[in-house]
Structures are given as C-alpha cells and as structure tokens.
N, C-alpha and C positions, 0 to 999 in steps of 0.2 A: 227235533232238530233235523231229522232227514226228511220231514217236511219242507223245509225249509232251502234243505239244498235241492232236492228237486226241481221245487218253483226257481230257482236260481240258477240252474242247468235250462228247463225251460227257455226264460228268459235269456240266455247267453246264445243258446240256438236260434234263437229268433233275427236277435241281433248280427250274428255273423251272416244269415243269409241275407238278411238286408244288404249289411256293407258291402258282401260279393257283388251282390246284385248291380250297385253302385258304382263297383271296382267295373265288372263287365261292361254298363255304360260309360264311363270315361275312358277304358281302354277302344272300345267303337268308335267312340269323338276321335279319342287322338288318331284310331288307323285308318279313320275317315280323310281327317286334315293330310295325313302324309301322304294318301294316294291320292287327294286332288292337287297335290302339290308336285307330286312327280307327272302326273296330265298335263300340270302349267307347262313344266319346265318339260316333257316331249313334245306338246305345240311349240315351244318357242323353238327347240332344237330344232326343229322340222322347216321353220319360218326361215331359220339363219340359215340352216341348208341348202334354201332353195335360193336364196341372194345370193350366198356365195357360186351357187350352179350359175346362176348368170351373170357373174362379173367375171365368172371365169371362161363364160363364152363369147364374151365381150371382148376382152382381152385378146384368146382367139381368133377369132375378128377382126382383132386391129393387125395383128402379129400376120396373116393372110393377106392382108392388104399393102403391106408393108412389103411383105415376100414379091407380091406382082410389081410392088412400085421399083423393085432393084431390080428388077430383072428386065422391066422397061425405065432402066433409068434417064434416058436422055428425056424421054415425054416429064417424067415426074420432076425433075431440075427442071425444065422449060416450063412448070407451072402448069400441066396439063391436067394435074391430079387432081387441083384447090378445088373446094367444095365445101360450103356451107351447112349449116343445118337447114333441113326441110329443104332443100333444093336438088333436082332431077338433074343427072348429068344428062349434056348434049352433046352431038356430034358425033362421028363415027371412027373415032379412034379405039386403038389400043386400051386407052387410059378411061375413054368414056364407059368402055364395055366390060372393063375391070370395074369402075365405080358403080355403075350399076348394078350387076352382081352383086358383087357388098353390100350396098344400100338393101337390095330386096334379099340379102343371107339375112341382115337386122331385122329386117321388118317380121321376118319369118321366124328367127331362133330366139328376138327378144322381145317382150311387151312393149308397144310403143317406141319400137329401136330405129333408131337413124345416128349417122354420125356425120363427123366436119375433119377436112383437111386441110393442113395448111404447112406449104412449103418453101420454105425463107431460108436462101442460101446455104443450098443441102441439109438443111435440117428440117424433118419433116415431125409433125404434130399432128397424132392421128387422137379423136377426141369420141367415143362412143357413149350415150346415153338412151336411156330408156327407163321405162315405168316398174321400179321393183315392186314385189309380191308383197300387200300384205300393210301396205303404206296408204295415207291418203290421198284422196282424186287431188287435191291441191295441194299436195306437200310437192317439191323439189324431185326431179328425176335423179336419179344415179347415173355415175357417170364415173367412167374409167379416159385415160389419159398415156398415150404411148410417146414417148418424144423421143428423138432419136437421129444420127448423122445417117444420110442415106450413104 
C-alpha cells in the first residue's frame, strides 16, 4: 500500500508542474495582449493629441485674423479682406499685408494650411483648412470655421 501512494504522489507532482507550467503560459498571453493594447490606445491618444493641437491653432488663426479685421474695420466692411482659398493677396493695403501674414502664419503652423474669407454685410466667415496628421493623402482636409458680426 505505500507503494502505491508513493507512485500516486509521484504522479500528482508531475501533474501540478505541468499545469503551472501552462497557468504561466496563458498568464504571458494574456499580459502580452493587455500591453499591446495599452501601445494601441497611447498611439491613438498621441494621434488625437496632435489633431486637436492643430485645430486648435487653426482656430487661433482665425480669431488673429479676425482681431486685425476690427481694428481695420472700414477696409474689411469695404470687402478689402475677401479671399479665397489658394489665392495670394494683392495690393498694398492695410488688409492685403494682414492677409498675407495669415496666409504665410498657415502655411507655417499647419500642414498644408491656407484659408478663405468672406464678408457679407458685416458678417464675416473666416474658413481654415489644412492636412491633419495621420490621415490619408486623399482623404478630405480638416477644416475649422469662425462666423461671426464684425
């Protein structure tokens, strides 16, 4: 009989190292999968970050532009300010050497930034777009929107 428990002790030790063994490998799986799941989710944090960094310099941007256009307000009610997208202000005004600035602040603070004005009976429609991070070469630009009574 205590032959018998022996080989049965034996055998029970064998076993239990096994299943540790097993337990250790799917505890690695699972602490594998949660840490490449918190990588996903800080790349992504890091993606949205940097969007929102440049909508929110965009915005800035407009709100600047906006500032110059009331402080030359008769040029900007006379239509001095309007401006398209992809189009170079001309002339040597006040309003031209504001828009320019702006134009080349975009060009400079955001990926593929340029913006459009547009002013219809003191209300004025400041419109900034540019190439978010992270997006593709022919998705759709981002684009922020300021409207407002000058």
């Amino acid at each position: 009989m205590s032959h018998r428990r022996s080989a049965e002790r034996r055998c029970s030790g064998r076993r239990s190292r096994g299943v540790s063994l097993v337990e250790v490998l799917v505890a690695t799986v699972l602490v594998s999968i949660g840490l490449l799941t918190l990588a996903s989710l800080q790349a992504l944090s890091l993606k949205r970050g940097s969007s929102a960094a440049l909508r929110t310099e965009a915005v800035g941007q407009s709100y600047d532009l906006l500032d110059r256009m009331r402080a030359n307000r008769a040029q900007a009610i006379g239509g001095q300010y309007n401006l398209a997208f992809e189009q170079a202000p001309s002339g040597n005004t006040l309003a031209s050497a504001d828009l320019a600035d702006w134009k080349d602040a975009l060009l400079a603070k955001l990926p593929e930034g340029d913006g459009q004005v547009l002013v219809e009976a003191q209300v004025v429609t400041i419109t900034v777009r540019w190439r978010d991070i992270g997006v593709a070469e022919d998705a759709a630009p981002a684009t922020a929107s300021l409207r407002t009574q000058l």
